[in-house]
C-alpha positions in Angstrom: 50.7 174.3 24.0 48.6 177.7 23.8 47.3 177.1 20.0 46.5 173.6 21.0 44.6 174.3 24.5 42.5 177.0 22.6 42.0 174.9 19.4 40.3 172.2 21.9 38.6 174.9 23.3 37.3 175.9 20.2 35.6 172.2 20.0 34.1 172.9 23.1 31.9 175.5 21.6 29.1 173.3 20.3 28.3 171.7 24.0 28.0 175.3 25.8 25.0 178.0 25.3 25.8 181.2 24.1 23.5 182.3 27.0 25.9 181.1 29.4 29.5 181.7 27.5 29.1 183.7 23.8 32.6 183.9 24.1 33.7 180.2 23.6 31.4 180.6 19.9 33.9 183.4 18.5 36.6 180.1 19.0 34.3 178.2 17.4 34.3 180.7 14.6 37.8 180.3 14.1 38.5 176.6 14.4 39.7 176.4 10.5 42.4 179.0 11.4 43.3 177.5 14.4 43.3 174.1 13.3 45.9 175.1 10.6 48.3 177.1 12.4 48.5 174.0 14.6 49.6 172.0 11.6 52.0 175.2 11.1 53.7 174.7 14.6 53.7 170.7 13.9 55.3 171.1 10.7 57.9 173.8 12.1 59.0 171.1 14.6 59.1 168.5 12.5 62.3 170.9 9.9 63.5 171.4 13.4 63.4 167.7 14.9 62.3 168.9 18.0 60.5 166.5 20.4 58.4 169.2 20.7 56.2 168.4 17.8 54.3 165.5 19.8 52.4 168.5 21.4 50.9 169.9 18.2 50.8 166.4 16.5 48.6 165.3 19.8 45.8 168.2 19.4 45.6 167.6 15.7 45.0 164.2 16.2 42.7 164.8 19.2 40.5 167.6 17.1 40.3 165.7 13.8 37.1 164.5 14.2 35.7 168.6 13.9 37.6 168.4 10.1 35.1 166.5 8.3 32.5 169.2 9.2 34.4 172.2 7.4 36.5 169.7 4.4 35.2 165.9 3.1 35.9 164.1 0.3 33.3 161.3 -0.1 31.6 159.7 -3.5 28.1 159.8 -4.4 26.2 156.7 -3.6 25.4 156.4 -7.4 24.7 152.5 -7.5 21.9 153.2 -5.3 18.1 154.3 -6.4 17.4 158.2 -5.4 13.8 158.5 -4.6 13.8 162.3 -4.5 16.2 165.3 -4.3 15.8 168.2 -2.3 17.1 172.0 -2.4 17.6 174.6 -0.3 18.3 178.4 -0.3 18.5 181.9 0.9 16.7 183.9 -1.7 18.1 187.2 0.2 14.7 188.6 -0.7 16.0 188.3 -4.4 18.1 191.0 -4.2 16.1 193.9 -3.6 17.9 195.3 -0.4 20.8 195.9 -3.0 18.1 197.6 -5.6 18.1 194.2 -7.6 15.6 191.7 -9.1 17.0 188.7 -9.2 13.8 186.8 -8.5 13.1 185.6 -12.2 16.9 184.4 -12.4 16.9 182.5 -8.9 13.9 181.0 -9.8 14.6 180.1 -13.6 18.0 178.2 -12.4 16.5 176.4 -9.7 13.6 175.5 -11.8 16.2 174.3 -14.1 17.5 171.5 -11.6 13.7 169.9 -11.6 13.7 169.2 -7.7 11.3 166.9 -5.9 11.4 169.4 -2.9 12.8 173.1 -2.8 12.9 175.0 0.7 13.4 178.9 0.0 14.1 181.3 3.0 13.7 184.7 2.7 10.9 184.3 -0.3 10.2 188.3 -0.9 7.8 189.8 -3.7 6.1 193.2 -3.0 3.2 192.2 -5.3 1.5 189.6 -6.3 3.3 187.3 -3.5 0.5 184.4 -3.8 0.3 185.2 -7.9 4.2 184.4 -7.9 4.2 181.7 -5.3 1.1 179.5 -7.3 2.9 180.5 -10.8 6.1 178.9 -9.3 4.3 176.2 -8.2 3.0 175.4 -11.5 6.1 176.3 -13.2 8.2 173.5 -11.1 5.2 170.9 -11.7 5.3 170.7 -7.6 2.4 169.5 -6.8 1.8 171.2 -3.2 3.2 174.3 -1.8 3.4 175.7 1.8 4.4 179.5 2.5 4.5 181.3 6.1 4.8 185.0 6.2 7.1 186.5 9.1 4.3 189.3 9.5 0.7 189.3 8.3 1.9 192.8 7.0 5.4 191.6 5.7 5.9 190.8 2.3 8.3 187.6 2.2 8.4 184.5 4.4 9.7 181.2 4.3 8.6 178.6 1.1 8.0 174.7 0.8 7.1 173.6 -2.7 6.9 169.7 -2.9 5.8 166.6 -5.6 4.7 164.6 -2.6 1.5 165.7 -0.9 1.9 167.7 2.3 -0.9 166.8 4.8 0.0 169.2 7.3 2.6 172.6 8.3 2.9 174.9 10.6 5.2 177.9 12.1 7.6 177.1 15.4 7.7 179.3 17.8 11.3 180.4 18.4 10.5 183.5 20.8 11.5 186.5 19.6 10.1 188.1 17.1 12.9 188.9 15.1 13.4 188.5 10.9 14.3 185.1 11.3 11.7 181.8 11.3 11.4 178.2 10.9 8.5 176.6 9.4 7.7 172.5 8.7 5.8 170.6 6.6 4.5 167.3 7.1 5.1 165.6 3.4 3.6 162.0 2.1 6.1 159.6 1.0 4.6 156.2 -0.3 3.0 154.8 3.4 5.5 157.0 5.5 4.8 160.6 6.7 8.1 162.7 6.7 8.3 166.3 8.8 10.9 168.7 6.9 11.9 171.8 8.7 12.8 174.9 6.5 14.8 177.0 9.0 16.2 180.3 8.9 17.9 181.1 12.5 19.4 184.6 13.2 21.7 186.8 11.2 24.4 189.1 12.7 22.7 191.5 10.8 25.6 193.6 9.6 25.2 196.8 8.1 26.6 198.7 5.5 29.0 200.3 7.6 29.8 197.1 9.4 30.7 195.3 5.9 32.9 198.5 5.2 35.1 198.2 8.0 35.6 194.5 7.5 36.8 195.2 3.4 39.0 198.4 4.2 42.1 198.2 6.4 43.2 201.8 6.3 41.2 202.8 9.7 43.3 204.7 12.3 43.4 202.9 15.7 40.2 204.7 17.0 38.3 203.8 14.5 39.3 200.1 14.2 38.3 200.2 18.0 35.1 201.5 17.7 34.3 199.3 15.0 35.7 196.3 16.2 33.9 196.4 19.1 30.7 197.2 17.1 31.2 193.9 15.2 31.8 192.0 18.3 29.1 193.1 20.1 26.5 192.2 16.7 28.0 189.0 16.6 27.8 187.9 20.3 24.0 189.3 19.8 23.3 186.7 17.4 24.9 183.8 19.2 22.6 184.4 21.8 19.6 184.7 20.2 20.4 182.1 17.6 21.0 179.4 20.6 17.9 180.0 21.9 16.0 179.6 18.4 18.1 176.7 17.9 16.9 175.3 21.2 13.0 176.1 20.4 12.8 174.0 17.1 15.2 171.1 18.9 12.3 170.8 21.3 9.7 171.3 18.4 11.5 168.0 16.8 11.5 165.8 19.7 7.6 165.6 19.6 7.4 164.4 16.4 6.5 161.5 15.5 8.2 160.9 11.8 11.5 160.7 10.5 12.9 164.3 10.1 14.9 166.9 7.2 15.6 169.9 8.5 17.1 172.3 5.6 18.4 176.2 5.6 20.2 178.6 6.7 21.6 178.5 10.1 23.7 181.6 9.8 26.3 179.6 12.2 29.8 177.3 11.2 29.6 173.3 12.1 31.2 173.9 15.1 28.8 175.8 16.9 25.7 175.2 19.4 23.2 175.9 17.2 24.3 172.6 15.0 24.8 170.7 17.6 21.9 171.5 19.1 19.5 171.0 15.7 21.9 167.7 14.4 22.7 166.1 17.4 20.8 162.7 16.5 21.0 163.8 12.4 23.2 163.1 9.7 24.8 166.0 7.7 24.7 165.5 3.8 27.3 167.0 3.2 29.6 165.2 5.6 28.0 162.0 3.9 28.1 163.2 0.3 30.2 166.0 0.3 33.3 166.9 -1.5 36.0 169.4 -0.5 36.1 172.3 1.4 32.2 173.7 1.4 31.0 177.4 2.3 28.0 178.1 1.2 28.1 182.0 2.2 29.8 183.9 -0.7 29.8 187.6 1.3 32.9 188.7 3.1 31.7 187.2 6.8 31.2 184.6 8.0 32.0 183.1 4.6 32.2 179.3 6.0 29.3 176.4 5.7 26.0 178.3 7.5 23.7 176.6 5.3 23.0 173.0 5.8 20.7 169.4 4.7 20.7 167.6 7.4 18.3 164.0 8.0 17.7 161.4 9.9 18.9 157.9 10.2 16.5 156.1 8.3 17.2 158.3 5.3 20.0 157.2 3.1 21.8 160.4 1.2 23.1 159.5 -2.3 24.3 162.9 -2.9 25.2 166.6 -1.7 25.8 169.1 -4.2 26.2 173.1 -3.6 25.3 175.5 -6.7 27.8 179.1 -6.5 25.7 180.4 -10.3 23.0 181.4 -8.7 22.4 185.5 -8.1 22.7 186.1 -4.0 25.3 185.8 -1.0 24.9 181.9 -0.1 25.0 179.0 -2.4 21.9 176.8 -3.2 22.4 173.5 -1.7 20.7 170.0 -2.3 21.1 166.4 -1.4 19.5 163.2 -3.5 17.6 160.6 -1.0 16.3 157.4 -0.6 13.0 157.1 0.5 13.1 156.5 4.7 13.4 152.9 5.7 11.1 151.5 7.2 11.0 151.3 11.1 12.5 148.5 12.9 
């Protein structure tokens, strides 16, 4: 009765700001685990033929519906025409807080793919950052590009290149001034006018020590205190901040006028408030197109699905891929489209 009281909890997550319980997102965090070990005490009842096993059997049956975010097995929509196909991913400034370049690699591959639309967070070059963004442009055969910096006096920033004309962008204000933004670009589609968001919400922001204690296990009991609570207290940070930023753009959308994409990295698992809150009247592509069990984050936390396409209903998604050969911690991600619909 326990596992499956918290596992509804855990559903709960999405509907409650971390401002007013960060708490109920750490269940969030673990739904996956507490989903299974639900399925555990089921199946243990069931070898035991204990009545018993209605209780687990009811919570699996009454969280389900949460599954499809974190595993899906659907086909593409191949019979049908794709009008364009859009990327997006976390550049993790090409590698250069790990002493890498990986920026002619990253680009090369995903130059490879010969996307209509490509939304890059994180887009870092110490020189030459409009050289490299126009030569990319070119490169691609995009025929527009749109790039925000975080600072005037900050080298990287968030990156829209596009085939179809963009007739207006901006920056949305998501309060803080922290490393995180979300940009949008107002794109031309045949008669329509189509706003994508390229979003990048906040990190927990781990350090180097932080991702040592989580890969070594031989700490004594103070110092797995002291650095379990350090890790708790980073990621209740985030939640916080990220609900708010989440809010911001959520209120951004609802004064526009034109079918909406909103692509990136939201540093957050499906069942959280900051999806909700940015996909509450969207589709997900990869819970339309999507096959298996997706993360998108390769590091060691929170290696679940943080990065996410999602659109609105007069879009039709033909297909959701994820791409793991790519140099960085997160998976490039892209979803095939048609064109929207025309309004009702």
């Amino acid at each position: 009765m326990a596992v499956g009281l918290i596992l509804t909890a855990a559903g709960l997550a999405m509907f409650v700001p971390p401002a007013i319980s960060s708490w109920l997102q750490f269940l969030g965090l673990m739904f996956p685990f507490l989903f299974v070990l639900n399925i555990l005490l089921l199946i243990y009842w069931w070898v035991q033929l204990k009545l018993k096993l209605i209780i687990p059997l009811c919570f699996a049956i009454f969280n389900l519906i949460h599954v499809s975010k974190y595993v899906q097995y659907t086909a593409n929509k191949s019979g049908l025409k794709t009008d364009f196909r859009l990327a997006s991913f976390n550049t993790q400034l090409f590698g250069v807080m790990d002493g890498k370049d990986n920026r002619e690699m990253v680009m090369n591959r995903i130059l490879k793919e010969s996307f209509d639309i490509v939304c890059l967070q994180e887009f870092y070059s110490k020189n030459d950052l409009k050289k490299i963004l126009v030569d990319f442009r070119k490169a691609g055969k995009f025929k527009m590009y749109s790039f925000f910096r975080l600072q005037p006096d900050r080298p990287y920033g968030m990156a829209i290149f596009s085939n179809f004309e963009i007739v207006g962008s901006g920056k949305v204000g998501i309060g803080q001034n922290t490393g995180n933004m979300a940009v949008y670009a107002d794109l031309l589609m045949g008669g329509d006018t189509v706003r994508l968001y390229n979003v990048h919400l906040q990190s927990i922001r781990f350090n180097r020590k932080d991702y040592e204690f989580i890969r070594q296990s031989d700490k004594n009991n103070e110092g797995r205190i002291a650095g379990s609570k350090n890790l708790l207290k980073r990621i209740r940070e985030a939640y916080v901040k990220r609900g708010m930023q989440a809010d911001s753009i959520a209120e951004h959308m609802k004064t526009c006028p034109y079918p909406i994409i909103v692509a990136g990295d939201f540093n957050d698992v499906p069942l959280s408030y900051a999806y909700h809150a940015l996909g509450k009247d969207l589709l997900d592509a990869f819970r339309e197109r999507g096959s298996g069990f997706e993360r998108t984050y390769t590091g060691p936390f929170p290696n679940f699905r943080i990065d996410y396409i999602l659109y609105g209903k007069r879009f039709i998604c033909t297909d959701y891929k994820s791409f793991s050969d790519i140099p960085g911690d997160h998976k490039l991600i892209s979803a095939a489209f048609n064109a929207p619909l025309k309004a009702d």
